[in-house]
N, C-alpha and C positions, 0 to 999 in steps of 0.2 A: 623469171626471177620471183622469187617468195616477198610477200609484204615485210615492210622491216619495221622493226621498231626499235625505239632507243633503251637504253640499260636502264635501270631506275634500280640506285645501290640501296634504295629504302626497302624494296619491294622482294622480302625469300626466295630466293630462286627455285625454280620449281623442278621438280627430279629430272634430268635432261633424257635424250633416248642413247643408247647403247649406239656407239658409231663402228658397224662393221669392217673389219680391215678389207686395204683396198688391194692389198698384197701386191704391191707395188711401189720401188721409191720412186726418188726424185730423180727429174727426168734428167735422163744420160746425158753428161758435157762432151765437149769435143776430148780428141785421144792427145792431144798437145797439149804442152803446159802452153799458157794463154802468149798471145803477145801483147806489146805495151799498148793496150788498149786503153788506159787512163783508166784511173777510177774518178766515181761520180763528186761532182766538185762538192765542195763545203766553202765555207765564207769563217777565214783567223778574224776574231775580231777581239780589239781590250777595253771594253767599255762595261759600266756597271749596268747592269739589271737594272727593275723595276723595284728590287729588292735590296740594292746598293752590291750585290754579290759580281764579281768579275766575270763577265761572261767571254770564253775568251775563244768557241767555235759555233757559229750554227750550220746545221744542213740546208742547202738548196733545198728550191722545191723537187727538183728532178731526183735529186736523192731521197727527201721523202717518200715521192709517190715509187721510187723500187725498191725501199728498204722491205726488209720482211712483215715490219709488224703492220705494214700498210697493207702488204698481200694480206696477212692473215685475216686485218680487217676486214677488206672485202671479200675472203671467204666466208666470213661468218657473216657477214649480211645477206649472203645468195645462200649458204648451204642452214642456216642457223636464223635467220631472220633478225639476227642480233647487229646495231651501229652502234659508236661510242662517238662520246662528242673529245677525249682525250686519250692518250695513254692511261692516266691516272685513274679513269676511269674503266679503261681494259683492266686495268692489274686489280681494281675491286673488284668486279666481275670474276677475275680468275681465281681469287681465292674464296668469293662468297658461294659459288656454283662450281665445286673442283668437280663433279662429275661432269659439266658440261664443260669444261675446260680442256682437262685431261681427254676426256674422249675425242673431243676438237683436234687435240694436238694427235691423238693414233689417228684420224683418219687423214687431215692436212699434211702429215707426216708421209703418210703411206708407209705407215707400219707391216711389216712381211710379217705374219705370222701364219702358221703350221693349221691354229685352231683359233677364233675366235672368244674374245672373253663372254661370259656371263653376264656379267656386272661390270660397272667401273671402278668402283669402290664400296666393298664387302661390308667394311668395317671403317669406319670413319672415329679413330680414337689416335690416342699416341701415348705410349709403345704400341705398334699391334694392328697398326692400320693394311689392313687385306685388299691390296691393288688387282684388279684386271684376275679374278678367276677366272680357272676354264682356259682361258690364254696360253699358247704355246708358240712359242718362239725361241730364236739366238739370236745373240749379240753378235759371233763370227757372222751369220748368214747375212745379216742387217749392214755388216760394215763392206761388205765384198758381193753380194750380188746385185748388180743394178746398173752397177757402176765403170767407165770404162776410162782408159786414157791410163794418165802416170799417178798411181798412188802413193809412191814413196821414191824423195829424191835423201840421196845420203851423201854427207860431206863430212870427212874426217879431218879433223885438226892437221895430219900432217899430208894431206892431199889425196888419199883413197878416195875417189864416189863412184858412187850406185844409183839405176835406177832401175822401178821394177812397176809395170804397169798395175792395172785389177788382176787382169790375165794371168800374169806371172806373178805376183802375189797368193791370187785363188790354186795355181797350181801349187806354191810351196807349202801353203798351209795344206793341203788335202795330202801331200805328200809329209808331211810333220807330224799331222792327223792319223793317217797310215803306221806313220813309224811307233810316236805315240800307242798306238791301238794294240802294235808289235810286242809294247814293255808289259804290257796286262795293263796300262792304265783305263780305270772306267770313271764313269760320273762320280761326283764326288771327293773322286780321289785331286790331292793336292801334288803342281807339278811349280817349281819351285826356280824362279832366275836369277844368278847372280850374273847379272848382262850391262851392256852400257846403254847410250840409246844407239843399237843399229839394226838393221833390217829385221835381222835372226831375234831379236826379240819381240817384235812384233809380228812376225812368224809364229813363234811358242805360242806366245799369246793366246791369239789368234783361235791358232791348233787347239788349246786346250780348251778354249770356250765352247771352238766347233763339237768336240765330243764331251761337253759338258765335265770336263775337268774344272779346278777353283785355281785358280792363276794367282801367282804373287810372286814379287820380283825386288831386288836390292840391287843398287850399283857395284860394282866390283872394285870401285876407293874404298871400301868399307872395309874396318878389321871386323877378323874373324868373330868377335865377340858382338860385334854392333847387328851383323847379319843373325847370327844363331838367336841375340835375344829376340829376334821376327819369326826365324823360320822351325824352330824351337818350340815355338807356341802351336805350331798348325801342322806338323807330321809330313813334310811331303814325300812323296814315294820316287818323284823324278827328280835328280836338282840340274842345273846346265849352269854353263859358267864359259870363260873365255880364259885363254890363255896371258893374256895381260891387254891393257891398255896404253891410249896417247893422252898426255894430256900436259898442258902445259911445258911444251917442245921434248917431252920424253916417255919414254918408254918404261911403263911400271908392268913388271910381273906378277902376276898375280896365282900364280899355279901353288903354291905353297897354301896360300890364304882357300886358295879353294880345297886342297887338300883335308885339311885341317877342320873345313867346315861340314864336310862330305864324312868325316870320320867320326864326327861328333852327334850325329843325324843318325840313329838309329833306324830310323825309316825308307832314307833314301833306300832303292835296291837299285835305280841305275843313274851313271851321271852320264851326262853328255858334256862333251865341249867343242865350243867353235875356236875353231881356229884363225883367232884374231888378227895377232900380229905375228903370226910365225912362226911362235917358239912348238917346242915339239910337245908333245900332249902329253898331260900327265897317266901312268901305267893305270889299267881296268877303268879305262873312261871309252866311250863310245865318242867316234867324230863324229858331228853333227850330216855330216854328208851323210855316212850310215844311217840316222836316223831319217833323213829324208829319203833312204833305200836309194842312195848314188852308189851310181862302180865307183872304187875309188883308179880305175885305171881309164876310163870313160867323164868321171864327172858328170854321168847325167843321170837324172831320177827315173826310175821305174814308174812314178806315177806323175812324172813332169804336165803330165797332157790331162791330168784328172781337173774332179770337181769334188770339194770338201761334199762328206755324207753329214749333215749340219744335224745335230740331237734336236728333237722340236721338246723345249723342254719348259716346263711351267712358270709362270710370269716372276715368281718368287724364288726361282734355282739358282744359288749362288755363283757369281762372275769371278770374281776377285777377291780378295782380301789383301785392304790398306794398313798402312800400320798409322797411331800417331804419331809423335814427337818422339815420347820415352824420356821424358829429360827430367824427371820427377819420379820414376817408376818404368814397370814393364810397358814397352808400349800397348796400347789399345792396337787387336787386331781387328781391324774394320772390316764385315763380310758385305758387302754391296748386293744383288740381284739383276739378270740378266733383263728385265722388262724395267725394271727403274732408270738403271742406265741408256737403254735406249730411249725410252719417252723423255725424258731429262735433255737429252743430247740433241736429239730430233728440237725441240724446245729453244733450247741456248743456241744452237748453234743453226736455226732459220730465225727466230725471230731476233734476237740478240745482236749476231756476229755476221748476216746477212747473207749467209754462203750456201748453196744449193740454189736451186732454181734453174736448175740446167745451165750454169754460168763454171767456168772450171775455177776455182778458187785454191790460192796455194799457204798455206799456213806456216809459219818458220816458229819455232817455238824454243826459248830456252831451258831443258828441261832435262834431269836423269831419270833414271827407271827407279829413285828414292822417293819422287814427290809424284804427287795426286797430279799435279799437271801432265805429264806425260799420261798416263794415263787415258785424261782430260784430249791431249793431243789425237790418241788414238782414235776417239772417240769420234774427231770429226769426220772420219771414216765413211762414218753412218750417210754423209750426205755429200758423198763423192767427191769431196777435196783432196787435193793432195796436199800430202805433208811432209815437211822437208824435217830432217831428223841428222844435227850438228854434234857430232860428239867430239868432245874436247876442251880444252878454256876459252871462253869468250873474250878475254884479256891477252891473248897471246896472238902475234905479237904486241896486238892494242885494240882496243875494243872494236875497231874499223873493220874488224873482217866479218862481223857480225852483220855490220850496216853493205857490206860489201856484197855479200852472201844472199843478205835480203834481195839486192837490186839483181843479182846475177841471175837470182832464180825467179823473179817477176812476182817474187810475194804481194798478197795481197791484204795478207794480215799474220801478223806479228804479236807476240803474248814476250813480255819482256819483264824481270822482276824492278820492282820501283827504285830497289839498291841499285840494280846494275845501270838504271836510268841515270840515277844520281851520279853514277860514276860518269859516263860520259857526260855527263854536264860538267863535273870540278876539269874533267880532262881539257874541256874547254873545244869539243868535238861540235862538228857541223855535218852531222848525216847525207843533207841532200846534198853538199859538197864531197863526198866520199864517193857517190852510187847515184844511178838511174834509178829513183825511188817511185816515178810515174805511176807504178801499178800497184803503189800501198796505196789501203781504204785504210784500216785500221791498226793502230797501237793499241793493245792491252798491258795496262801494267796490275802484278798481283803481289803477293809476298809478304806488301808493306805499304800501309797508306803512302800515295805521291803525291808528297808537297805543291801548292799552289805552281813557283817554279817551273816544277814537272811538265805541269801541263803549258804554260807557256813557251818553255824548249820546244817541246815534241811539236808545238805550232808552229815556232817559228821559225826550229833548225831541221827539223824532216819536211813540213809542207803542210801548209794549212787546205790543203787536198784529202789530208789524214784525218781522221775521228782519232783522238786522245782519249781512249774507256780508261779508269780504275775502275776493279771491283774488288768483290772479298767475297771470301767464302770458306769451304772448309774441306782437308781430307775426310771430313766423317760424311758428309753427305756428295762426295765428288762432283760439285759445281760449285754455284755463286750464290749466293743470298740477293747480292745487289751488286748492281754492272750499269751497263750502261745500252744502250741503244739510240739507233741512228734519224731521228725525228724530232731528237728535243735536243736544244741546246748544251753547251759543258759550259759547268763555272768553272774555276780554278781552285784546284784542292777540294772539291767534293765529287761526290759519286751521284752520277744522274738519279738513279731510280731503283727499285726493288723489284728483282725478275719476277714475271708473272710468273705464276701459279707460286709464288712465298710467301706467307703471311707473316710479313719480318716487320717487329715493332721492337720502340723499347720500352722498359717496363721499371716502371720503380722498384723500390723494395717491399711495395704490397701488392706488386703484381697489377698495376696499374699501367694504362699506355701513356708513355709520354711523348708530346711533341716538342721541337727546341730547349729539348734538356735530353742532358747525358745518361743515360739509363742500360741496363742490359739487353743485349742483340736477342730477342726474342723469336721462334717462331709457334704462331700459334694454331696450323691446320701441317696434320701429313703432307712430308713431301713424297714421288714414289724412290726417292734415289736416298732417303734415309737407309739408314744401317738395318736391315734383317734379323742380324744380332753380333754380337761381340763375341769371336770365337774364344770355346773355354767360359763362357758367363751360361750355363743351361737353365738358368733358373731368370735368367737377364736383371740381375741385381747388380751386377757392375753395369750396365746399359740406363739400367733406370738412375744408377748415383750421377752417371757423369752427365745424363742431359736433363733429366730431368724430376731430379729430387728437389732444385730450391723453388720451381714454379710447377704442379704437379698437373700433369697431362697437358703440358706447353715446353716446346725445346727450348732452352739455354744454353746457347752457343758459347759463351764466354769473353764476350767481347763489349767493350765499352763501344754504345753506338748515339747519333743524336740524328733524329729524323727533322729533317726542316718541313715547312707548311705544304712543303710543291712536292715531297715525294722524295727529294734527293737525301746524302747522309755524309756525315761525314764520320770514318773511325777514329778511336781513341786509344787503342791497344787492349792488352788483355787484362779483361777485368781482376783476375787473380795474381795482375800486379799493378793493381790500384795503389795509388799515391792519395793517401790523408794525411793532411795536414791542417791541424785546429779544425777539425771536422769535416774541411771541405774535400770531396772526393774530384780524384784531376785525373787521365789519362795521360798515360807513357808516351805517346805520338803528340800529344803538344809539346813537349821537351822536342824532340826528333825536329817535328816541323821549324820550327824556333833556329833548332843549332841548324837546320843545311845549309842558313842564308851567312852563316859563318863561318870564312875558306879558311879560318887558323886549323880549323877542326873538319877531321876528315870521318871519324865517326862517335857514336857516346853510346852512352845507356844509364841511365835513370834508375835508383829505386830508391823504395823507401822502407826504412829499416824497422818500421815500428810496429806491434805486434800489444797484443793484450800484457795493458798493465806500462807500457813501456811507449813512450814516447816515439823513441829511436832517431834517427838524423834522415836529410834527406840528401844523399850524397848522388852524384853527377860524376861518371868518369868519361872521361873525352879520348879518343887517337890524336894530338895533334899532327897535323899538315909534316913531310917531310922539311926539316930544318927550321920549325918553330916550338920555344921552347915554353912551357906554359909556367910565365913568370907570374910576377902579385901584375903588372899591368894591364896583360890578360885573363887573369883574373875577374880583375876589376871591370874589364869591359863584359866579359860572359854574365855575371851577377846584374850589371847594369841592362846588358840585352836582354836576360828574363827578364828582369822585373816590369822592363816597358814592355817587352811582347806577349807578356802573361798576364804576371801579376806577381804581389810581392811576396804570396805565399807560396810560390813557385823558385822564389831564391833559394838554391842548393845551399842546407850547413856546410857540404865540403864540395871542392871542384877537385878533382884527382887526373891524372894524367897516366895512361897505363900504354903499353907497346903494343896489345893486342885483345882485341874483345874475345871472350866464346861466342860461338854459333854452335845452331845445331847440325846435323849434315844435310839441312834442306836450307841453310841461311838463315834461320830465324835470330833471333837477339833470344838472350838467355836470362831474360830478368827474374823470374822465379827463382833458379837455381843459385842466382847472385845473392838473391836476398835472403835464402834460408844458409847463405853459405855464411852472410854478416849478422844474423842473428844466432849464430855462434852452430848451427848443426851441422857435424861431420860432413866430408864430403864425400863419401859411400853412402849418404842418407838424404842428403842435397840434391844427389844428381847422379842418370849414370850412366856415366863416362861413357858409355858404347854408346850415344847418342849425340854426341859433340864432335866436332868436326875438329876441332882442335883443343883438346881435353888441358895441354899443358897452361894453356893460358887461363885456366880457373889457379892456377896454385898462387899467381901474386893475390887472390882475393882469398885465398885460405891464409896466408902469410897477413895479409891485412884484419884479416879478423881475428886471427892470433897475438893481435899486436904489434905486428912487424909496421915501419917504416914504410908506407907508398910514398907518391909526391903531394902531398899535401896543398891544396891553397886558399 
C-alpha cells in the first residue's frame, strides 16, 4: 500500500495522472432478485443536534464502514494516496482537483470504454468545458454488459408483469438494434417514444443509444400538442408509440393521438407500435415484433440469441435529449452526452445511493418516460441493479399498492416524489404495516422539498432501518446537485450534503458566496453531465441566457438555496417566483412547509403579484380538505399560523380557496404562469397549455384576474 497523506483544502491540487479504463464493471451479483437479507441497520432517533437542528436518523457503524463513499475512501488511500478526516472534506477535494476526482470515479467505476481518454479535462471553462478526449465509449454497452441476474421487473396497474434478465434484455435490445439498423436509422439520427414506463421502452432506448441514435421519449397521457411542441423541435426519423394505456382502473386509447402526431412530423419515415393493451394497430405502422425481426406466426426473434454491436463513440456523442417544463415558452430541448451520463451515474449511484458492489440491489421508482427520473431510473443500469418499472396510478386503488409492490419485490431503494409522500401521510398510511419492508435501505424523495414531517413519517412508519434522502436537482444536468449519503446523519427538513464532484453554493446578487442565508443555487466548476448544448441554439445563446448570463461563466440554476455551516441546505423554491415583500426576499417552500402541518388544507400555492412600479398583493390559494369550507374562521387561523411560523411579512393580503391547482405534467406547482396570469398577461402569453397537465384549472385565475368573483378571505 502507497504512503497516505491527508487533503490539505488550502494547498492547489496538483494536475492528477490520467486513470486508465479498467474495462471492466462492477462485479457480477447473483442471477436472483435478493432475499430478505435485511438491510444494514441505522438508529430513528428525535433529539436536537449540537446545532439545536432535529436529528431524526444516524448510520451504524456497520453501515458506515459498507457505504460507498467509505469504499471509495479507502480506494483513494491505497490507489491515490489520498485520506480525508470527513465527508466535507472529500466533496472539497472533489471539486478543487476535478481531474483527479473524475478520473478517480472512471477508474473506481470501471468504466468500459472502446479507447481510452487523453485528458480528463480539455477545457476547464463554462459553457464549453471538454471532458475525457480521445474517450470512446456507450452508454447501452455500460448499462448491459457485465451484468447478470434480473434487470427489469414490470408490474402493470391492472396486473400484467414481466421479467427480463441482462441476458434477455441484451438479446432485445441487439435485436431492436438490428431492426433499428433495418429502417436506415444511423448515428445521429433521432428515434422518438411516445411509451409509458414498460420494458419496450427501455428497449428502444437502449437500441438507440447502442447504435448511436439520440433518444427522446413523451408519455402517451400527453395530448398531441404537448408531445409535438418536444418532438417538433428535434426531427425524428423513427416515432413508436403504444396502442393505449392503464391507468387509474382504465383503459385510454391512444391510437388517434398517435396518429395525429406521426402526421404532423414531417420527418418521421417509420412508426412502430407496441402492442400494449390489445387494441388493433393503427394502418402503415410496423409491430414492434417486426421490428425486433419476430415471426409473427413463431413470436420469436431472429436475433433472440445475439449480442448488441455497441458504436464505440466519442465521450461527447449525444444520448438523449430532455425537454424542460415549457410552462412559460417552448420547452428547452436538453441534449445530454453518452460519457457524462455514465461518469455521473457510476458517481451517484456507488457513492451516494450504495448499490453495486456485487450486492443485487433493486430500485422501485415512481416515474413516466415525461420526467428526467426515469431516465435517472435507467441509468442505474450501469451498476447492475435491477429496476422495477410500475406503470399506472400510484393512487389506485390507494396509495398501499406502491408500498405493497416495494415489499413484494424486496426493493431496496425506493425514489418517491415529496407530494406523493405527503399524501400518504394526510391518508394517515402505515407502510411497514402494509408490506414486508425488511429489505428497504433507502427512501428518496425529489420533485419538491420534504417537509420536516416527511422525514419523521418515513422513520417512523416504514422503519427506522431506512435512510430518508431528499435531494434536488435538475432535468438540465440529469442528477442531483445535493442528496444525501449514507455516513452522516439526516436532520429533519434539510438535505444532508452537496454531491461530490458539484461545486454548489449560494450566491448573492454580487455573485458572492453565502453561507446561512438565502441566495441563488449556484454552481461554479463543470459538471461532465451538463448539457452539450440546447438543440436549435447553434450559436448556444439560448444555453448561455438560461444558465448563465446573471453570474458569467458560473451555472444558475434557479433556485432559492441556503447552505448551513456543516454542508447541508435546505430549498426555498424557484427563484423566478420569489416573494418580496417591503424588500425582503422569501421562498415559495416556506408557504408549502408551513401549510402541510395544516389538515384543513390539502394543497396551496403562493405568489406574489408585484412587479416594477407596482406593489401588487401577496395572495395564497389553498385545496381545502374534502368537506371544509374556508370560512373568516379559518381564515383567521391560516393568517395566525403564518404569521407565527414565518413571519408577519409572510401574511397573505388574500387567502382564496380554489377546486383545483395547475400542475405541470411532471407535477410541478405553476407559480410563474399564475402570477404572469394576475399581473394581467393573456393566457397564450402566460403559459402553454401543452405543458400543464390540467390546463382548465388556470381559467378560474384568468376569471380572477379579469375581475371575476373567486372565494375571497
Amino acid at each position: 500500500m502507497r504512503g497516505t497523506r491527508s487533503y490539505d483544502p488550502t494547498r492547489r491540487p496538483a494536475p492528477s495522472r490520467r486513470a486508465a479504463p479498467r474495462g471492466a464493471g462492477p462485479v457480477p451479483a447473483s442471477s436472483e432478485l435478493p432475499p430478505n437479507v435485511g438491510a444494514m441497520p441505522g438508529t430513528a432517533l428525535d433529539h436536537p443536534g449540537s446545532d439545536g437542528t432535529d436529528i431524526v436518523w444516524e448510520p451504524s457503524p456497520e453501515r458506515i464502514a459498507a457505504s460507498g463513499v467509505t469504499r471509495f475512501r479507502r480506494w483513494l488511500a491505497e490507489h491515490r494516496g489520498l485520506t480525508f478526516a470527513s465527508y466535507e472534506e472529500l466533496w472539497q477535494w472533489s471539486v478543487d482537483d476535478l481531474e483527479g476526482f473524475w478520473s478517480a470515479i472512471w477508474e473506481f467505476g470501471g468504466v468500459r470504454a472502446a479507447a481510452p481518454p487523453t485528458a480528463v479535462l480539455a477545457e476547464r471553462r463554462m459553457p464549453g468545458a471538454r471532458w475525457f478526449p480521445g474517450a470512446r465509449l456507450n452508454f447501452a454497452e455500460g448499462c448491459l454488459e457485465g451484468h447478470e441476474g434480473t434487470a427489469i421487473v414490470f408490474v402493470r396497474e391492472d396486473g400484467l408483469e414481466r421479467t427480463l434478465t441482462f441476458a434477455e434484455l441484451r438479446a432485445q435490445v441487439a435485436a431492436a438494434a438490428a431492426g433499428l439498423r433495418r429502417l436506415g436509422v444511423q448515428a445521429g439520427d433521432r428515434v422518438a417514444g411516445v411509451l409509458p414506463n414498460c420494458p419496450e421502452a427501455i428497449v428502444a432506448m437502449l437500441a438507440s443509444a447502442g447504435i448511436g441514435a439520440i433518444w427522446t421519449s413523451c408519455a402517451p397521457e400527453n395530448g398531441p400538442q404537448a408531445v409535438l411542441d418536444r418532438f417538433a423541435q428535434v426531427e425524428p426519423s423513427v416515432l413508436l408509440g403504444v396502442d393505449g394505456y392503464v391507468f387509474a382502473g382504465r383503459q385510454h386509447d391512444v391510437r388517434e393521438t398517435f396518429g395525429r402526431v406521426a402526421a404532423a412530423l414531417p420527418s418521421v419515415r417509420h412508426r412502430v407500435v407496441v402492442p400494449y393493451v390489445g387494441a388493433d394497430l393503427p394502418p402503415d405502422c410496423l409491430p414492434w415484433a417486426s421490428l425486433l425481426g419476430e415471426s409473427e406466426s413463431e413470436g420469436e426473434g431472429d436475433a433472440g440469441a445475439g449480442a448488441p454491436a455497441y458504436e464505440a463513440l466519442p465521450f461527447d456523442h449525444p444520448l438523449w435529449i430532455l425537454y424542460s417544463s415549457g410552462t412559460t415558452g417552448p420547452p428547452k430541448a436538453i441534449v445530454h452526452g453518452h460519457g457524462g451520463i455514465v461518469l455521473e451515474h457510476l458517481k451517484y449511484q456507488l457513492l451516494h445511493h450504495d448499490m453495486g458492489f456485487g450486492e443485487r440491489c433493486v430500485a422501485l421508482t415512481l416515474a413516466s418516460t415525461n420526467w428526467v427520473i426515469w431516465n435517472m431510473l435507467v441509468a442505474t443500469l450501469l451498476v447492475g441493479t435491477t429496476i422495477v418499472l410500475y406503470d399506472g396510478s400510484p393512487n389506485h386503488p390507494g396509495p398501499e399498492v406502491v408500498w405493497q409492490l416495494a415489499g413484494r419485490v424486496r426493493a431496496t431503494h425506493v425514489r418517491l416524489s415529496a407530494a406523493w409522500i405527503q399524501r400518504c401521510m394526510r391518508d394517515g398510511l402505515s407502510p411497514k404495516a402494509l408490506a414486508d419492508l425488511s429489505s428497504l435501505r433507502m427512501i428518496t424523495s425529489t420533485g419538491s422539498p420534504l417537509p420536516a414531517e416527511g422525514f419523521r413519517w418515513l422513520v417512523d412508519e416504514v422503519g427506522s432501518h431506512v435512510c430518508p434522502v431528499s435531494g434536488s436537482g435538475g432535468t438540465d444536468v440529469c442528477t442531483g446537485f445535493v442528496g444525501g449519503v449514507t455516513t452522516e446523519p439526516i436532520r429533519a427538513g434539510e438535505i444532508q450534503c452537496r454531491a461530490l464532484g458539484v461545486a454548489a453554493y449560494a450566491f448573492d446578487d454580487e455573485g458572492h458566496a453565502v453561507v446561512d442565508e438565502v441566495g441563488e443555487l449556484v454552481v461554479t466548476e463543470p459538471m461532465p453531465s451538463m448539457p452539450l448544448y440546447l438543440w436549435g441554439d447553434p450559436d448556444g445563446a439560448r444555453l448561455h441566457d438560461t444558465y448563465f448570463s446573471m453570474y458569467p461563466g458560473v451555472w444558475r440554476h434557479g433556485d432559492w438555496v441556503r447552505f448551513t455551516p456543516r454542508g447541508g441546505c435546505l430549498i426555498y423554491g424557484r427563484s423566478d417566483a420569489t416573494l418580496n415583500r417591503g424588500g425582503v426576499r422569501m421562498g415559495t417552500s416556506e408557504f408549502y412547509r408551513a401549510l402541510e402541518r395544516v389538515p384543513e388544507v390539502v394543497d396551496s400555492l403562493v405568489v406574489d403579484t408585484s412587479f416594477a412600479g407596482n406593489d401588487g398583493e401577496l395572495l395564497l390559494f389553498v385545496v381545502p380538505a374534502p368537506g371544509v369550507e374556508l370560512d373568516d374562521a379559518l381564515v383567521a387561523r391560516l393568517r395566525a399560523h403564518l404569521r407565527a411560523e414565518l413571519s408577519p411579512r409572510h401574511v397573505p393580503s388574500r387567502i382564496l380557496a380554489v377546486d383545483e391547482l395547475p400542475e405541470t405534467i411532471t407535477g410541478k406547482r405553476c407559480e410563474v404562469p399564475v402570477k404572469r396570469i394576475l399581473q394581467g398577461m393573456p393566457l397564450e402569453q402566460a403559459v402553454t397549455l401543452s405543458s400543464i397537465r390540467n390546463p382548465d384549472a388556470l381559467t378560474w385565475f384568468v376569471r380572477l384576474a379579469e375581475g371575476g368573483n373567486g372565494r375571497p378571505g
